[in-house]
TIROTOR-417351 format. One record per residue (C-alpha): residue number from 0; residue in three letters; x, y, z. Coordinates in pm, 1 decimal. Layout:
TIROTOR-417351
(NUM, "ALA", (X, Y, Z));
...
***
This chain:
TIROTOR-417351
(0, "UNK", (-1849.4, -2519.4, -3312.2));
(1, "UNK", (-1527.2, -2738.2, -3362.0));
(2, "UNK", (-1309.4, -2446.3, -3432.3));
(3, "UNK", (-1467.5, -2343.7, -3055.4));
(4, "UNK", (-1377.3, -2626.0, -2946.2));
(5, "UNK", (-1040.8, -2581.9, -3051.9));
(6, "UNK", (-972.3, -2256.2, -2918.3));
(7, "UNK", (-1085.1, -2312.1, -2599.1));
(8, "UNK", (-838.9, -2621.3, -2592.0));
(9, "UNK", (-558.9, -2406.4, -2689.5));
(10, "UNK", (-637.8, -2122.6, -2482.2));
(11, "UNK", (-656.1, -2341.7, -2161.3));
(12, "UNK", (-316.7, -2531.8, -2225.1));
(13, "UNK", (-211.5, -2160.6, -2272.2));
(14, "UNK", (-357.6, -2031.6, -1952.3));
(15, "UNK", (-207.3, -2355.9, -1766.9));
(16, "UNK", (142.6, -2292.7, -1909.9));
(17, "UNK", (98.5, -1911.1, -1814.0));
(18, "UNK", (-17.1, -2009.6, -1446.2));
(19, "UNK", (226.5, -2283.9, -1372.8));
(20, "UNK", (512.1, -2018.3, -1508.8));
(21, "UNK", (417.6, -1690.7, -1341.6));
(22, "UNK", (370.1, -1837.0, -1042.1));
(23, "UNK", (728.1, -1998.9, -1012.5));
(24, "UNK", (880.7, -1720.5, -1110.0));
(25, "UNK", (710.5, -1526.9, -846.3));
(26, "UNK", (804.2, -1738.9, -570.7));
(27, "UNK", (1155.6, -1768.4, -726.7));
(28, "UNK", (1159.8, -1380.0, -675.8));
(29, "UNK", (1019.9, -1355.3, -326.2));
(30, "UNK", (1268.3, -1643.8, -233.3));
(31, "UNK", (1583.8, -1426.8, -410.7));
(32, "UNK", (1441.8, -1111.4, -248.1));
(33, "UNK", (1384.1, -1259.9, 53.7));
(34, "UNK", (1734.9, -1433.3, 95.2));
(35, "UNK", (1901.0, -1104.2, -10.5));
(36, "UNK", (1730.2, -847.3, 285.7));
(37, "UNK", (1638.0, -1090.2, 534.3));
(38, "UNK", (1894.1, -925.2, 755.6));
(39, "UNK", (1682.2, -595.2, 692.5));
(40, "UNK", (1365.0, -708.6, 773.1));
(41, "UNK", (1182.6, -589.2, 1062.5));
(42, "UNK", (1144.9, -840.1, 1398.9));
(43, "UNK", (718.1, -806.7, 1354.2));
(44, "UNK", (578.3, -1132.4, 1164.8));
(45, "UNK", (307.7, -957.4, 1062.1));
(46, "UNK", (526.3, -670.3, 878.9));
(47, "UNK", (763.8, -969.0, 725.0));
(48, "UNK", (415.5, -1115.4, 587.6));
(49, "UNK", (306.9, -789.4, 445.6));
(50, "UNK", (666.5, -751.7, 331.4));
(51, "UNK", (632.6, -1089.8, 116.0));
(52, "UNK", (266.2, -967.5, -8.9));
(53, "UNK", (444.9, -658.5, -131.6));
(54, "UNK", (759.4, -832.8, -278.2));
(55, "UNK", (504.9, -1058.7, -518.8));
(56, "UNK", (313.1, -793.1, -618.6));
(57, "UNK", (626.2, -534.0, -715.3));
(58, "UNK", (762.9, -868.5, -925.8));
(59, "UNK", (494.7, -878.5, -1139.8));
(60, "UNK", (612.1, -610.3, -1343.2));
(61, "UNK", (901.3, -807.6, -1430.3));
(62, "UNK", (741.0, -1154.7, -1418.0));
(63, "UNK", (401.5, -1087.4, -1608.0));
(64, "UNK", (574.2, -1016.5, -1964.9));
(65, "UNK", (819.1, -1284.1, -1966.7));
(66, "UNK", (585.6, -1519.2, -1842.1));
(67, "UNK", (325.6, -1451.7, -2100.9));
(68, "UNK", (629.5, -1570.9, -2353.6));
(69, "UNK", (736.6, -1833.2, -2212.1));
(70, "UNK", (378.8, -1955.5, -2204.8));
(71, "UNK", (386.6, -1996.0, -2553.6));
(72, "UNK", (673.0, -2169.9, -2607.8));
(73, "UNK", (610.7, -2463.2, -2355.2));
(74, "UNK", (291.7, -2491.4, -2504.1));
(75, "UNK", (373.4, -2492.1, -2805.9));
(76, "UNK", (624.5, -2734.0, -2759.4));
(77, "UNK", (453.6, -2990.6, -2588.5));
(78, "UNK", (206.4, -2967.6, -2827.4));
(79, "UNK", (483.8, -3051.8, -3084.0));
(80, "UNK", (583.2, -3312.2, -2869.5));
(81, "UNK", (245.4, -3488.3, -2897.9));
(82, "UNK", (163.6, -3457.2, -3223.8));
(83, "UNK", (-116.0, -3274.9, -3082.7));
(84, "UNK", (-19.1, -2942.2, -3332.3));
(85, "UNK", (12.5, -3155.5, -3654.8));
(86, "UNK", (-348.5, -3298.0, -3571.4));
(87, "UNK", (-489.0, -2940.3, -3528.7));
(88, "UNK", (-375.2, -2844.5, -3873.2));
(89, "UNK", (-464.2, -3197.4, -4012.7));
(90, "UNK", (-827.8, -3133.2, -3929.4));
(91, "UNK", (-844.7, -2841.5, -4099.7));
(92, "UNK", (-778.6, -2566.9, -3802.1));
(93, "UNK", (-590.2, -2295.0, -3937.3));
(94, "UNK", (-243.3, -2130.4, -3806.2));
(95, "UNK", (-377.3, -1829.8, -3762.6));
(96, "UNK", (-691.4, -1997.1, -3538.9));
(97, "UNK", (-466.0, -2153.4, -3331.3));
(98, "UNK", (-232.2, -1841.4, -3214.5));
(99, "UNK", (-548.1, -1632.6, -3132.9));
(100, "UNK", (-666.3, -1833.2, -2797.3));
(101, "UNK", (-330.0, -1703.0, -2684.0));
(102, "UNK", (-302.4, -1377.8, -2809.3));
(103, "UNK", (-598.2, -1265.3, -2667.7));
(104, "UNK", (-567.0, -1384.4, -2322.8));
(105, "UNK", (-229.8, -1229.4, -2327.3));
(106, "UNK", (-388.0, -943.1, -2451.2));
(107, "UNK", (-636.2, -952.9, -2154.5));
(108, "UNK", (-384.9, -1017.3, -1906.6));
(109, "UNK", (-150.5, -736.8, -2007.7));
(110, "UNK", (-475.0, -493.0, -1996.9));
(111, "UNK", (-552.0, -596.7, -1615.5));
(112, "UNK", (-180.0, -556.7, -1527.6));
(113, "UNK", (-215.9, -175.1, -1678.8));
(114, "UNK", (-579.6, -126.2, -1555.5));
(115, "UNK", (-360.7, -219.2, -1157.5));
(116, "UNK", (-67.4, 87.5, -1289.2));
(117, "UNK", (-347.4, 309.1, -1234.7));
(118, "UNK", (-427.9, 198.2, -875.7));
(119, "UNK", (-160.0, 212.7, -549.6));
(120, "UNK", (-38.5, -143.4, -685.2));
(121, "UNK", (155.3, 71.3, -895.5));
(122, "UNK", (394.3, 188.1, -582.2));
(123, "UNK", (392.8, -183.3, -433.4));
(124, "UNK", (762.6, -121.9, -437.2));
(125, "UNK", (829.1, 182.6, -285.6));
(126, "UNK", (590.4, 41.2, 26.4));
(127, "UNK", (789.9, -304.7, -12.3));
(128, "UNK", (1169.9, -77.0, 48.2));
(129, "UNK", (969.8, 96.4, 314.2));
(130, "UNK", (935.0, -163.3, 557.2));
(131, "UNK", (1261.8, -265.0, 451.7));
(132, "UNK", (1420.8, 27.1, 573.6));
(133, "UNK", (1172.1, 84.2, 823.7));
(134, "UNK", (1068.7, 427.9, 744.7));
(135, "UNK", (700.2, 564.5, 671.1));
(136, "UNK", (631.5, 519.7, 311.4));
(137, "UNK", (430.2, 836.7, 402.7));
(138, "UNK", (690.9, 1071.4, 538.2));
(139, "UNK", (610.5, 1463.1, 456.9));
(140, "UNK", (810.8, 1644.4, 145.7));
(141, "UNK", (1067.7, 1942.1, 282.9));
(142, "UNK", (1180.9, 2250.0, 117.1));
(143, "UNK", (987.3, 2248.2, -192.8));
(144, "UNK", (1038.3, 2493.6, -472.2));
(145, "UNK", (853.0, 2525.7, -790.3));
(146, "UNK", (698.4, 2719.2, -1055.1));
(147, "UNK", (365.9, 2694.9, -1103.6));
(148, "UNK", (107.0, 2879.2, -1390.2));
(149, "UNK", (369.9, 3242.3, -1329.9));
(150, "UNK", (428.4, 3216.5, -971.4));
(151, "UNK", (694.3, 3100.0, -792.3));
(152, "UNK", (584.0, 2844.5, -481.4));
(153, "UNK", (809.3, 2763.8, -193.4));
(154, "UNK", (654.3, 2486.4, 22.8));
(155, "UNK", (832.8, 2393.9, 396.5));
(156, "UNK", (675.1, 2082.2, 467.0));
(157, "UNK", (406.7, 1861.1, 220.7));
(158, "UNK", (227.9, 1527.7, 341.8));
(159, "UNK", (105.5, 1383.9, 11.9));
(160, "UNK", (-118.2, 1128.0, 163.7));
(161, "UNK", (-289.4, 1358.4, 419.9));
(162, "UNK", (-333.3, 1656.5, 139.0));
(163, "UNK", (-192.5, 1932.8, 402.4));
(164, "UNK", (113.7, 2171.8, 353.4));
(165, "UNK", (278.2, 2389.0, 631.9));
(166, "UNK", (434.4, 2707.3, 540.3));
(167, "UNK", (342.3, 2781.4, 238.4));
(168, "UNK", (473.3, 3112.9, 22.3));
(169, "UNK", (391.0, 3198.5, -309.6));
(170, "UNK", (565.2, 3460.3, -518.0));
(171, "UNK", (350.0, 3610.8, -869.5));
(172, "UNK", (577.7, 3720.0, -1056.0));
(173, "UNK", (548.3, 3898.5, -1440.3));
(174, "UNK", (837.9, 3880.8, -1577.9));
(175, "UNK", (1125.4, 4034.4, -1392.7));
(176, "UNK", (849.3, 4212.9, -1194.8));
(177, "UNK", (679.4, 4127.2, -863.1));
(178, "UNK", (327.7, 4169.5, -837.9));
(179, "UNK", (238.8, 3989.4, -520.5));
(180, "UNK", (313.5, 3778.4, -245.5));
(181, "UNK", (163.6, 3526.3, -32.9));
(182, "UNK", (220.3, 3369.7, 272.9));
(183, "UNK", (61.7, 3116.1, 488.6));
(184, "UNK", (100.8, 2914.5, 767.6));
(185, "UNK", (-75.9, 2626.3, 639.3));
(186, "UNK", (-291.9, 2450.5, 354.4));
(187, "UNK", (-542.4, 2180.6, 297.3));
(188, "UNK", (-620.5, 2041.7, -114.9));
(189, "UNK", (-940.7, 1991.6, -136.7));
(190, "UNK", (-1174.2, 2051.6, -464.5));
(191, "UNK", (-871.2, 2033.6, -676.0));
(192, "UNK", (-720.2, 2396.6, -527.5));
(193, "UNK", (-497.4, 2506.4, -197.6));
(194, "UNK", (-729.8, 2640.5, 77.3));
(195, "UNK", (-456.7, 2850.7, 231.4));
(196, "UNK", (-506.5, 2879.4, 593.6));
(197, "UNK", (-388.5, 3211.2, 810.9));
(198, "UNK", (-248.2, 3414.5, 482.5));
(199, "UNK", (-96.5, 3744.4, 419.6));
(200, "UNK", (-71.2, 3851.5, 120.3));
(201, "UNK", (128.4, 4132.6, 4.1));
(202, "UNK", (-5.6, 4389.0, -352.9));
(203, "UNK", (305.7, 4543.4, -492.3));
(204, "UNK", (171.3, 4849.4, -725.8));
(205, "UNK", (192.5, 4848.8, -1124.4));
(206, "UNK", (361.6, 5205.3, -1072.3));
(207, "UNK", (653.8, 5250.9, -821.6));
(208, "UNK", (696.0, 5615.5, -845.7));
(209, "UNK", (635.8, 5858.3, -583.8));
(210, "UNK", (307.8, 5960.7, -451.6));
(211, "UNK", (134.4, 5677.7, -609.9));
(212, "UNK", (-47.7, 5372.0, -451.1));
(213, "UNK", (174.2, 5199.8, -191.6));
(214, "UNK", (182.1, 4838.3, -68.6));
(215, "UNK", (-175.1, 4669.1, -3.0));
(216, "UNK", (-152.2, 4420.2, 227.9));
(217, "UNK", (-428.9, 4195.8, 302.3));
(218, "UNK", (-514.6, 3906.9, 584.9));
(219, "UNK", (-716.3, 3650.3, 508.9));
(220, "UNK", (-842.0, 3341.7, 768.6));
(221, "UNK", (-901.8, 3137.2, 418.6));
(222, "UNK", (-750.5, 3181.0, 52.0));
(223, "UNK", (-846.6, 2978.3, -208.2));
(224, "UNK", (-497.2, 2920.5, -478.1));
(225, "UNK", (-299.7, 2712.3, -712.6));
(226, "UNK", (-621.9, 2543.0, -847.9));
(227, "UNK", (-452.9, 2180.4, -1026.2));
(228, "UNK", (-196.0, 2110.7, -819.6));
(229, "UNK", (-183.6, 1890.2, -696.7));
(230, "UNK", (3.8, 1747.9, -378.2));
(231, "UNK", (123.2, 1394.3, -593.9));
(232, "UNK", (281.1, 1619.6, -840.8));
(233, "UNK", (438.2, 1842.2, -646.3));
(234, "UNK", (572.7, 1539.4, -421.3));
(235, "UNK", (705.1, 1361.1, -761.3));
(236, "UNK", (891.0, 1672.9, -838.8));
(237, "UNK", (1087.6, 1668.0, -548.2));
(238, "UNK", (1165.2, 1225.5, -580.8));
(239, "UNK", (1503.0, 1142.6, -663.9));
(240, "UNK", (1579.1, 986.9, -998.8));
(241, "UNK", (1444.5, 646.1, -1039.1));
(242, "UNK", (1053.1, 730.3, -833.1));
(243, "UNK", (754.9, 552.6, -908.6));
(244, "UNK", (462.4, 675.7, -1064.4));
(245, "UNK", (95.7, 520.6, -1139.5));
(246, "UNK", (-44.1, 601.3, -1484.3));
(247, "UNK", (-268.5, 878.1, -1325.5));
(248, "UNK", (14.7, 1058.8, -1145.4));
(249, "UNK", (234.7, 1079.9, -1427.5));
(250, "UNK", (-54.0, 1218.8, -1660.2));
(251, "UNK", (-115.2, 1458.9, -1392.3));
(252, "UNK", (261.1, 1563.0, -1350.2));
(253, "UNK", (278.8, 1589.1, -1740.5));
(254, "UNK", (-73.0, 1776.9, -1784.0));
(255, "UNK", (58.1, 2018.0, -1491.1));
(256, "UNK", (413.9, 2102.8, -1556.3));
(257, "UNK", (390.2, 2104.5, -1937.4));
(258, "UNK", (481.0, 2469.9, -1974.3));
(259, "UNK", (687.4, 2525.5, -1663.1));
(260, "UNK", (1017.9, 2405.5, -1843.7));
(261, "UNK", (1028.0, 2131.8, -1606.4));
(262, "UNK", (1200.0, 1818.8, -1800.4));
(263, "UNK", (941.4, 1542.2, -1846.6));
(264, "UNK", (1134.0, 1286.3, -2027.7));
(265, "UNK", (1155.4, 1072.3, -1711.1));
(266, "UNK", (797.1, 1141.3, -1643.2));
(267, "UNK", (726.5, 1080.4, -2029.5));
(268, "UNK", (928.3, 689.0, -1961.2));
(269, "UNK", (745.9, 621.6, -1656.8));
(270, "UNK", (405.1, 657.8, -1834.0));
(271, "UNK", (485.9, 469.8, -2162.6));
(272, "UNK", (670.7, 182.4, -1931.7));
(273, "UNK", (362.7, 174.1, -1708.8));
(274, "UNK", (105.9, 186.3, -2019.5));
(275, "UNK", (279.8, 30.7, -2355.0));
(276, "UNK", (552.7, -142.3, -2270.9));
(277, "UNK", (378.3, -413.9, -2136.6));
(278, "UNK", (224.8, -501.4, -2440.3));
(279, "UNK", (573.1, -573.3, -2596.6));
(280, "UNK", (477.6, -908.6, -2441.1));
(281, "UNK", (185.1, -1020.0, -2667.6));
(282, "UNK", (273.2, -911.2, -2987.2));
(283, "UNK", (604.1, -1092.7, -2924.6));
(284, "UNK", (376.4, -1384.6, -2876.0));
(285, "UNK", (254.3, -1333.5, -3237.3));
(286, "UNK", (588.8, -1314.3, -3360.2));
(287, "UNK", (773.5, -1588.0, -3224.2));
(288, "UNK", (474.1, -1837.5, -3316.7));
(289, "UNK", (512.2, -1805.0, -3703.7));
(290, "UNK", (878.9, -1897.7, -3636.2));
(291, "UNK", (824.1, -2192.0, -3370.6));
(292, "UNK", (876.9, -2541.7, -3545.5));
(293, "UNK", (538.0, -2705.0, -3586.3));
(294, "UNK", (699.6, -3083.7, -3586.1));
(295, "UNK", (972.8, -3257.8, -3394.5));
(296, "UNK", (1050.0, -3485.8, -3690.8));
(297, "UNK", (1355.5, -3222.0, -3836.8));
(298, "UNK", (1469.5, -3001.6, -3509.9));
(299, "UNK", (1570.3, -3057.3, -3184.1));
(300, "UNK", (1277.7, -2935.7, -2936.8));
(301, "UNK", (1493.3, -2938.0, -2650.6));
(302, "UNK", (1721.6, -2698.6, -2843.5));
(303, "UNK", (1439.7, -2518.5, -3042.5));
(304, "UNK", (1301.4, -2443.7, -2675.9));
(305, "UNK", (1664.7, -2312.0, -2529.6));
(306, "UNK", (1714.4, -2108.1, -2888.1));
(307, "UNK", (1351.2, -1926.2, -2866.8));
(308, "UNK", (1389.0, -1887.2, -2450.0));
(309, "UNK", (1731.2, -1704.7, -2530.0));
(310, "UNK", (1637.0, -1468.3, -2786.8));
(311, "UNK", (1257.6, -1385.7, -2579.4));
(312, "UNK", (1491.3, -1256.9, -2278.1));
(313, "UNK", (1769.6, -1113.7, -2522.7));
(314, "UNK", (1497.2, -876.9, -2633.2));
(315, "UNK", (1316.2, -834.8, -2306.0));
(316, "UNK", (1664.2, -714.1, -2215.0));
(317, "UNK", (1728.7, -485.0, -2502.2));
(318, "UNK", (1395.6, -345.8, -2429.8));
(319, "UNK", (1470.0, -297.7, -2095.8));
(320, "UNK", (1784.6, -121.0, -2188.1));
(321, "UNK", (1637.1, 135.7, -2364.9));
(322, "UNK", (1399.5, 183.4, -2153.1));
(323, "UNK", (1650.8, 300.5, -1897.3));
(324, "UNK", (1829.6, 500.2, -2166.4));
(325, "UNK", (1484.1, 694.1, -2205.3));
(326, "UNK", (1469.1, 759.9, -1781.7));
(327, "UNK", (1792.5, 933.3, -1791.2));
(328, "UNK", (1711.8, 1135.7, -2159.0));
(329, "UNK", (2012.6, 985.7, -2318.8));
(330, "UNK", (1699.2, 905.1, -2581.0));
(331, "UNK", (1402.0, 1006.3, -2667.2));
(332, "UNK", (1108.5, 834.8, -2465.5));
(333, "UNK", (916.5, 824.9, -2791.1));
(334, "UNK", (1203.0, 602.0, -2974.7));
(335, "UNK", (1315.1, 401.7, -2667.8));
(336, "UNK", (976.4, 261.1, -2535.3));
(337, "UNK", (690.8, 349.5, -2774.9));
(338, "UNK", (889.4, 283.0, -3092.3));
(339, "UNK", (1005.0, -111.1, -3058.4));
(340, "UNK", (652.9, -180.7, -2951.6));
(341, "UNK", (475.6, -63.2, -3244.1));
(342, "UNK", (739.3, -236.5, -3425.4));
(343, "UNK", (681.6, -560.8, -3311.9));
(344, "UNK", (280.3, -524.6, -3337.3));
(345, "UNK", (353.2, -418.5, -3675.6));
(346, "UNK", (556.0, -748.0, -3791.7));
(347, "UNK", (287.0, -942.7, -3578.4));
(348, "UNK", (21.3, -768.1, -3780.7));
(349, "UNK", (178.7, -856.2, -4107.5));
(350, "UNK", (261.4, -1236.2, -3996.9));
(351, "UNK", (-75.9, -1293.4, -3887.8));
(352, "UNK", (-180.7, -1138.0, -4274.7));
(353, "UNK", (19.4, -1332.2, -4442.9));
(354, "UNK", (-77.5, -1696.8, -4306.2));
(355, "UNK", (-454.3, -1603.7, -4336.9));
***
């Protein structure tokens, strides 16, 4: 009951910290943000409030982490201060009980912020630069051309959010060989296929010689094609360098272009940043608290503080360096994201073993 007791102490002095810190550094975004493209804004108060809804939530992926560090330390520290940590471990409440409150709400927290990748929070940005520039976040896709399961698929115009497609032509080809084409004036997804709408489609015969079968051509009102692909996908293929994904749209981009010699490695970065690298946050939180000072009597906690702030955002940095390295393939996603996270659960893991 005591060691209850305890963690729920600690875990609320955690949670305070956390609160007090992610929300100042929110507002101290918004306020940058706002100070940098107020001259962009539009002249409607009730796009500049949606604006500053949007600018919060697009922060969090930079505020969350280092919060969740930070956290620690001033906790930790004050705790110091008071004596309060020296007490704890006095009565007989271990190092390792102590950390865990923490931990696991930092855990939690980093779980809800991936559990929002895979909803539109996820592309809070992308709406944010939208009203910024004062375009439609929903504008329609031109001149798309892709490969697709064999065929070759040339799309005119694609409105992601409404599902539809004008002018759509699709080429099946085998090989060097062309077996058939199809062309329609428009298209609707729905049921996870194209429901081609007004199509021709052209049968080239297996055997061009002479006297054989000819052409077959065909018109249809309704065509049912390209079952799995999916408008977000093919919209994400056209994006510039540097688009935003939520966890389910890069799965489906991966899961759909696997074997059309598209390169995924950007793809590959925007799922591991949206689904691992956030967690570099709390196993950093196990590591730095096995090297925290647990009395004031030989260090400097001012100092102590300024030393463990410093080398939370020298890594955070270095993380976020590679990470960018990964989104432009100069290395592998695998080693720039995933690797340095497992690394530091891994020395977390063995700290929290070793002071059992």
């Amino acid at each position: 009951m005591k060691l209850n007791l305890y963690a729920r102490y600690v875990g609320w002095v955690y949670l305070k910290s956390f609160l007090i810190v992610f929300f100042a550094l929110e507002l101290f975004y918004v306020g940058i943000d706002l100070l940098t493209n107020l001259k962009d804004l539009p002249n409607s108060a009730n796009l500049q409030l949606l604006y500053v809804g949007l600018t919060l939530l697009s922060a969090v992926s930079y505020v969350m982490p280092i919060s969740l560090v930070f956290a620690l330390i001033i906790s930790h520290i004050n705790m110091v201060r008071s004596n309060e940590l020296v007490s704890f471990y006095a009565l007989g409440v271990s190092k390792n009980g102590l950390i865990l409150p923490p931990f696991f709400i930092a855990l939690a927290v980093t779980f809800l912020y991936v559990g929002l990748n895979c909803t539109p929070f996820a592309y809070a940005y992308d709406y944010q630069k939208s009203i910024a520039k004062n375009t439609s976040f929903s504008k329609s896709t031109t001149d798309s051309f892709l490969k697709f399961e064999g065929k070759f698929i040339y799309i005119k115009e694609l409105s992601a959010s409404q599902k539809n497609a004008k002018d759509v032509r699709i080429f099946d080809i085998n090989g060097t060989d062309l077996l058939s084409t199809t062309f329609a004036d428009g298209a609707k997804f729905k049921n996870n296929h194209w429901q081609l709408q007004d199509v021709n489609q052209t049968l080239l015969p297996k055997d061009l010689r002479l006297g054989q079968k000819g052409l077959s051509v065909q018109n249809f009102d309704e065509l049912d094609a390209l079952s799995g692909f999916k408008p977000k996908s093919i919209e994400s293929a056209n994006a510039a360098d540097g688009a935003r994904f939520s966890i389910p749209d890069t799965l489906d981009f991966i899961f759909t272009f696997k074997n059309e010699g598209v390169e995924l490695d950007s793809v590959k970065s925007a799922f591991y940043s949206l689904a691992i690298a956030p967690f570099f946050a709390p196993f950093l939180i196990l590591v730095l608290y096995y090297h925290l000072p647990m009395t004031g009597r030989f260090f400097n906690l001012a100092f102590a503080s300024f030393i463990f702030v410093v080398i939370t955002l020298v890594i955070w940095g270095v993380l976020f360096v590679l990470t960018r390295f990964a989104q432009s393939s100069v290395i592998l996603p695998e080693f720039g994201i995933v690797l340095p996270v497992i690394l530091l659960f891994a020395y977390g893991i063995y700290l929290l073993k070793t002071h059992r």
